[in-house]
LUMGU-325247 format. One line per 3 residues: number of its first residue (from 0); their letters; for each residue x, y, z of C-alpha. Coordinates in pm, 1 decimal, decimal comma, m for minus. Each point is the difference from the previous one (the first is absolute). Example, Ala and Ser with C-alpha at 12.3 -4.5 7.8 and 13.67 -1.06 7.14 Angstrom:
BEGIN
0) AS) 1230,0 m450,0 780,0  137,0 344,0 m66,0
# end
This chain:
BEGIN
0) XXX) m12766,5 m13301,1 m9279,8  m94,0 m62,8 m388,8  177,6 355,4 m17,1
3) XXX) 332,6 m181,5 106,4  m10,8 m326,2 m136,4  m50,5 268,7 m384,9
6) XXX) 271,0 170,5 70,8  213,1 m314,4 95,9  m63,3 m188,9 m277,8
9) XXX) 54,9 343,8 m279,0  336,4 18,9 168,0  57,1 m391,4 m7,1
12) XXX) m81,0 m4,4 m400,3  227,4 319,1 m26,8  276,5 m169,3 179,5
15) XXX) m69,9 m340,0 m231,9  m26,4 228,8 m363,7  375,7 181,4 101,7
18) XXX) 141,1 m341,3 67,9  m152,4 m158,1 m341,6  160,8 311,1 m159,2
21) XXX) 328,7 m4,4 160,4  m9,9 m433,3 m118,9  m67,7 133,6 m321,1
24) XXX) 252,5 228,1 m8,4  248,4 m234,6 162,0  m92,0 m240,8 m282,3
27) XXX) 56,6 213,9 m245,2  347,6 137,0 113,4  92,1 m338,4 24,0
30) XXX) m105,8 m119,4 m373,4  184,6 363,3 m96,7  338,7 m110,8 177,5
33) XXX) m11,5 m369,2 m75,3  m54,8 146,1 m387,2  306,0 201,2 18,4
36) XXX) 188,3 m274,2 112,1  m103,6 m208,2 m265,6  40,3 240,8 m268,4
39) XXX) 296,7 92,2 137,9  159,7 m354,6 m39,5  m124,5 m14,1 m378,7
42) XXX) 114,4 306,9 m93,7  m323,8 156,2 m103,1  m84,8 378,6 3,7
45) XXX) m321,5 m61,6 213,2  251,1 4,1 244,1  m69,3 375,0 84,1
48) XXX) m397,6 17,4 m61,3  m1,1 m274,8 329,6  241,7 253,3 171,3
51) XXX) m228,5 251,7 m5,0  m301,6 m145,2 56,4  165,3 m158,1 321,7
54) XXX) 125,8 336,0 126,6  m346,8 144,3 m110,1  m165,0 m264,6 224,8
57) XXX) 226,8 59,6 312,5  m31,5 362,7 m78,1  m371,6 m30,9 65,2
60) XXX) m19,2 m236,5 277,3  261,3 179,5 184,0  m232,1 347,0 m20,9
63) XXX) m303,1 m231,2 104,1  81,4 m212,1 250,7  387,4 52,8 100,3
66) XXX) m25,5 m288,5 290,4  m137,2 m284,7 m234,1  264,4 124,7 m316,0
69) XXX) 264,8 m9,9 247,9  m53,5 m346,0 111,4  m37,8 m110,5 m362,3
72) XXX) 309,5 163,1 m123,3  167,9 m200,7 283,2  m176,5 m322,3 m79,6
75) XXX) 109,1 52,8 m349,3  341,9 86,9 57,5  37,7 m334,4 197,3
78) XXX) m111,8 m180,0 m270,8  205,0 147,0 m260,2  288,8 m37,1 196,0
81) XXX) m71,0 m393,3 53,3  m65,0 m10,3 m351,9  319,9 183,8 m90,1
84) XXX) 221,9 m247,9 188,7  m181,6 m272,1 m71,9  57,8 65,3 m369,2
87) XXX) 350,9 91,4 20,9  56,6 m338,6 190,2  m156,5 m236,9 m304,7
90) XXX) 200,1 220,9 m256,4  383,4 m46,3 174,1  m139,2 m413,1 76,0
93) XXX) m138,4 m22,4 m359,0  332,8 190,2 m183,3  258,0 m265,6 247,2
96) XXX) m220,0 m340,0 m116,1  186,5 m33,8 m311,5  308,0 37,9 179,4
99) XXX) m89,7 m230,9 250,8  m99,7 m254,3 m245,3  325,2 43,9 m215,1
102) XXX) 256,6 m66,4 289,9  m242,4 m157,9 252,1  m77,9 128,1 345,0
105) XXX) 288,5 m206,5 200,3  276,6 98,2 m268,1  m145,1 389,7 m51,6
108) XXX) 91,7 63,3 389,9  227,1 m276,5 92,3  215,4 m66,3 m320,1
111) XXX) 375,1 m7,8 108,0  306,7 m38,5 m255,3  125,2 237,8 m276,8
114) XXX) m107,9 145,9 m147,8  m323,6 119,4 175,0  m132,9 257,9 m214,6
117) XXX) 42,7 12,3 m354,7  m232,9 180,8 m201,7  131,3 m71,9 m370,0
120) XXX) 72,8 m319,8 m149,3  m163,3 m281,1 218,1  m162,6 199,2 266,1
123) XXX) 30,1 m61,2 368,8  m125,9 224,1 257,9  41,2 m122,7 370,5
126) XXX) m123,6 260,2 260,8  261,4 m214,9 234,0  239,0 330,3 30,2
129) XXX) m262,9 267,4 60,4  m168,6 m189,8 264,3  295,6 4,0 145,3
132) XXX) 157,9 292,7 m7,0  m353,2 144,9 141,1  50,1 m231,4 253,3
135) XXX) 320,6 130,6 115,9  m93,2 343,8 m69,0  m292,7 m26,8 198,1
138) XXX) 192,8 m160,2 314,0  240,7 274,6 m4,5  m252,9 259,4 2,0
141) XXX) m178,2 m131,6 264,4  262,5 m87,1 233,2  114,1 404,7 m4,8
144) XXX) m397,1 117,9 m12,9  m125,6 m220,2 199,8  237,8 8,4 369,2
147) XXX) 25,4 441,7 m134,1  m299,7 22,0 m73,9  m192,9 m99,0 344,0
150) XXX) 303,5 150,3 227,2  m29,0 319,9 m218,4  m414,1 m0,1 86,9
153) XXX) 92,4 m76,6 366,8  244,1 280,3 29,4  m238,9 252,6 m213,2
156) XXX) m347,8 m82,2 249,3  156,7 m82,0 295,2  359,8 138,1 74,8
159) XXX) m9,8 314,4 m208,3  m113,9 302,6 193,3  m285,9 207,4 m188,9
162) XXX) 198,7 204,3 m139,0  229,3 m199,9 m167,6  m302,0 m259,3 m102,5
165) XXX) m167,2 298,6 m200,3  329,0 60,9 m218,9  51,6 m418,8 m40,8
168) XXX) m335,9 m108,5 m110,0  m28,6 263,0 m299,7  369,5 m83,1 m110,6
171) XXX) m59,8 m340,2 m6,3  m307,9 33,4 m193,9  160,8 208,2 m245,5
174) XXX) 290,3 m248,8 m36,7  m254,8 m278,5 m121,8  m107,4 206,1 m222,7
177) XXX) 361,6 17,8 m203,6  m34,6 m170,6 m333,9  169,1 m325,4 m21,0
180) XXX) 213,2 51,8 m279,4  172,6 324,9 216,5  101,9 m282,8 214,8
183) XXX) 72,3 m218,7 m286,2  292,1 223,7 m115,8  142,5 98,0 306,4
186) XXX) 98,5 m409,0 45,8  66,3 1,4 m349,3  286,5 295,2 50,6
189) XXX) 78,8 m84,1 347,2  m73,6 m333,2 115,5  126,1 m208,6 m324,9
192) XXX) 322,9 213,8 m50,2  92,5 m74,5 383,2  m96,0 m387,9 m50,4
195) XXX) 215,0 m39,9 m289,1  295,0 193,8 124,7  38,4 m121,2 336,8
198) XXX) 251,8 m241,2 124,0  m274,0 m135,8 274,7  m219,6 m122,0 m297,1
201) XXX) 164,2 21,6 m328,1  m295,9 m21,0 m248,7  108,8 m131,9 m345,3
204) XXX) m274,0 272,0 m129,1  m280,8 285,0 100,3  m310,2 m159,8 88,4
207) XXX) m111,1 m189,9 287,1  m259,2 m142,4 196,5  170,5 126,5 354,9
210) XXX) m2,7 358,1 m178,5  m363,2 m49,7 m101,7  m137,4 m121,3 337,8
213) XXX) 193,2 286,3 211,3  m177,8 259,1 m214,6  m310,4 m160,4 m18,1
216) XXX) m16,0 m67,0 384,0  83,4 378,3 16,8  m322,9 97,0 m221,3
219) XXX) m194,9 m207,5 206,1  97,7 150,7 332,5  m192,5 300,4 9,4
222) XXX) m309,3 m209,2 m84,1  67,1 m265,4 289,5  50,3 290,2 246,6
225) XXX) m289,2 212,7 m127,3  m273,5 m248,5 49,6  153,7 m185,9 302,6
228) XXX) m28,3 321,6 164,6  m350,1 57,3 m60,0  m64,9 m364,8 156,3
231) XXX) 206,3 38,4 279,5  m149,3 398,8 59,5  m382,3 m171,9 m26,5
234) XXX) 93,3 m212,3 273,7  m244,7 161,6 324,8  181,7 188,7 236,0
237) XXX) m224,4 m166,4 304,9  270,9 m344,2 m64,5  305,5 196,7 m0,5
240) XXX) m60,4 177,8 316,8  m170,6 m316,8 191,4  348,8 m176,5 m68,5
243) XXX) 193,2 280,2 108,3  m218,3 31,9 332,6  74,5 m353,9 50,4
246) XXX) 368,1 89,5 m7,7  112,6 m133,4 m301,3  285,1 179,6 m194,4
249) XXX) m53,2 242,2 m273,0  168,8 m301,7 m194,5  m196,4 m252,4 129,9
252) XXX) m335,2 200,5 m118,5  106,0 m19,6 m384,8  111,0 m319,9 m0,6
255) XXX) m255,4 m168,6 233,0  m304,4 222,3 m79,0  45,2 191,1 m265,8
258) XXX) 162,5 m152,7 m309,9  m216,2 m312,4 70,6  m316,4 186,5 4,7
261) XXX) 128,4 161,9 m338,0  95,8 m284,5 m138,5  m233,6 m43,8 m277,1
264) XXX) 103,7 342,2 m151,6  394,7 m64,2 65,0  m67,5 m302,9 m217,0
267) XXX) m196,1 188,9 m215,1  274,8 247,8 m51,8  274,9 m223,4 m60,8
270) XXX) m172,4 m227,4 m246,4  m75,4 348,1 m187,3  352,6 15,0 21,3
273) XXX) 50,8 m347,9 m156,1  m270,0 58,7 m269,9  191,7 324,8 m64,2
276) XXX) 294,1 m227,1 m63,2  m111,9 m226,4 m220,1  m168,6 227,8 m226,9
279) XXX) 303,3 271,4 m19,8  84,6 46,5 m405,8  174,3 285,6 m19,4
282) XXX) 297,3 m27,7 218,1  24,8 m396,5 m45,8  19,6 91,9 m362,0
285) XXX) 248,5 289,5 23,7  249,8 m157,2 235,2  13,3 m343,2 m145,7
288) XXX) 138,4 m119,7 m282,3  m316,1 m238,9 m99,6  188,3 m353,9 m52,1
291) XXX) m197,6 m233,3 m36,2  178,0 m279,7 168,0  m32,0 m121,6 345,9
294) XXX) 246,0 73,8 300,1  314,4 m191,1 43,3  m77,6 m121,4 250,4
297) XXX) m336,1 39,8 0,6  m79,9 243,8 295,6  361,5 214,7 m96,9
300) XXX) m168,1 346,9 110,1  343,5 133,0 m167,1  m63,4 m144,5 m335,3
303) XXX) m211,1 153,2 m275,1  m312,6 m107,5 m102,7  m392,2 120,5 m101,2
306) XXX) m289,3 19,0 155,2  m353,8 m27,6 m83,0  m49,8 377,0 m58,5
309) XXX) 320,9 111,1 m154,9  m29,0 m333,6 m203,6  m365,7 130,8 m170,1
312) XXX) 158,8 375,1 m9,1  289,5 m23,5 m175,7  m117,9 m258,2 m286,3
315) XXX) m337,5 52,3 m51,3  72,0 300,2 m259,2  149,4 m254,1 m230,0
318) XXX) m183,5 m297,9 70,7  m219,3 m142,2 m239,6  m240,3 m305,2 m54,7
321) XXX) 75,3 m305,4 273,2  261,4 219,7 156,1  m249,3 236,7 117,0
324) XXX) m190,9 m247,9 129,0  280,9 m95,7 220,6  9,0 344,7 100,6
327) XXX) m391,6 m70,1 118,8  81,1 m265,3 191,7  251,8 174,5 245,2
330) XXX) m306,2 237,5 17,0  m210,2 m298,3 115,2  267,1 m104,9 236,6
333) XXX) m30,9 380,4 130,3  m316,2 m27,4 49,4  m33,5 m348,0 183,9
336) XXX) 265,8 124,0 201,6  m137,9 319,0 93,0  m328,0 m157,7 90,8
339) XXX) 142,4 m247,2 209,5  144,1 292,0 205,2  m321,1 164,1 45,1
342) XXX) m180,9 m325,7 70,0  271,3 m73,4 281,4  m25,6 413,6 172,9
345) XXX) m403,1 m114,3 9,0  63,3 m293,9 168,5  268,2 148,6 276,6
348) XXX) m253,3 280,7 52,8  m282,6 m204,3 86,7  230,9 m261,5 179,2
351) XXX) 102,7 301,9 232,1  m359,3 136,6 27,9  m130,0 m344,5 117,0
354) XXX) 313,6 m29,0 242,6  m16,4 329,8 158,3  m372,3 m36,5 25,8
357) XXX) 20,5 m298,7 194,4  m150,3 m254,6 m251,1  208,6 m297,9 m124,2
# end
């Protein structure tokens, strides 16, 4: 019995000692990267000596104990990548406060009149036009991605034979992977030539927001449909077939059983559509013609505006002092904006969860 209770305890202190080394380790690859970071920022040449002495640490507790330097290199990677956004979100808040205190927050994104953005003489800079141009841009896209997008993951997981579905769901994936600005200059050769040169609309010039929005809603497809699918695909078999024993329609079963029990991941899908709208640069930039001035009238989908992208893209190389700033605060506006959506997908998720749970 005193044999066993030995040889417990020996293997209890062994167990404790690796774990104290492993903290120690841990601790010390932490202090390494948080070094390099700092360094880093200051622009000193320690930079490299903490480096190496982090990869020298990881390179040791990996050949030690592989489980516990896994787990660390996760927890660490978290971290950094908290810290990372965190960071990046003070700098774009801290480099828009002088705007906002030059024009004030009401006039920076309400600010009507002309001229709205003027960045010599007296300075004015009203984010007025970009909001809305994104705005437009954004319902466009979303009213071809969104109704496309869900009939296009219907079709693909539940219509489509096998055969078929195994040649649709790569293509579509390798559509949403076409960079944007391919798109971008396919509406800048086709779509704004045809606007401007056909009786039906007549455009006084190339550029605008309908042009934008069709493309856009187009990039966004393949995206909508791609992770619809997946939702509507996870979606147990065991419902489908106990509707269709009950004799319900094949129709019936996706729109009674199926697309509700996917709902969370349709919405999902199309308000990764809608963030993919709002943040498009390349083809917002390319098609339009960047005038900063709002709509007449306001909502004219065939008039030419910005938007909040193609706004910091195709000024920030010459912007300087308070006009970059400016610049900073359409980023901030990005970035409440993009939040927002996330925030909202979180809340229709759980909503659904709770709903097709049973719980109120």
């Amino acid at each position: 019995m005193s044999f066993t209770n030995s040889k417990t305890t020996r293997i209890v202190r062994s167990i404790t000692g690796t774990d104290r080394v492993a903290l120690v380790a841990g601790s010390v690859a932490a202090v390494c990267l948080l070094g390099a970071f700092v360094s880093f920022l200051v622009g000193s040449s320690l930079t490299a000596v903490f480096v190496v002495g982090f990869l020298l640490v990881v390179g040791y507790g990996w050949y030690a104990r592989q489980a516990l330097a896994a787990k660390g290199l996760a927890f660490l990677a978290t971290v950094s990548t908290l810290l990372t956004m965190g960071l990046i979100i003070v700098f774009v808040l801290r480099e828009a406060l002088p705007a906002v205190r030059y024009m004030g927050p009401i006039d920076l994104l309400l600010l009507t009149g002309e001229p709205m953005w003027r960045t010599g003489g007296e300075q004015l800079y009203s984010l007025a036009p970009a909001i809305v141009g994104t705005l437009i841009e954004t319902l466009l896209a979303v009213m071809i991605a969104g109704p496309l997008g869900v009939a296009g993951a219907l079709f693909v997981s539940e219509v489509a034979p096998s055969w078929l579905r195994a040649i649709l769901k790569p293509g579509i994936e390798i559509l949403a992977g076409i960079p944007s600005i391919v798109f971008g200059y396919l509406g800048l050769v086709v779509l704004n030539p045809y606007f401007a040169s056909s009786s039906a609309f007549g455009l006084p010039g190339l550029g605008s927001l309908l042009a934008v929005g069709l493309v856009v809603g187009v990039m966004a497809l393949p995206t909508v449909v791609s992770v619809a699918e997946d939702a509507i695909s996870s979606v147990p078999e065991s419902m489908k077939q106990g509707s269709l024993a009950l004799g319900a329609t094949e129709w019936q079963t996706m729109t009674g059983i199926t697309m509700p029990a996917a709902f969370s991941g349709i919405s999902a899908a199309v308000l990764l559509g809608v963030g993919r709208a709002v943040g498009e640069t390349m083809a917002a930039t390319v098609i339009l013609g960047n005038v900063t001035d709002l709509p007449t009238p306001i909502f004219d989908a065939f008039d030419n505006t910005t938007t909040l992208t193609s706004l910091i893209a195709s000024q920030y190389g010459n912007a300087s002092g308070l006009h970059v700033n400016a610049l900073f605060a359409a980023g901030a506006v990005l970035f409440v904006t993009v939040m927002a959506i996330s925030v909202v997908s979180q809340y229709i998720e759980r909503r659904m969860l709770r709903t097709l749970g049973g719980e109120r």
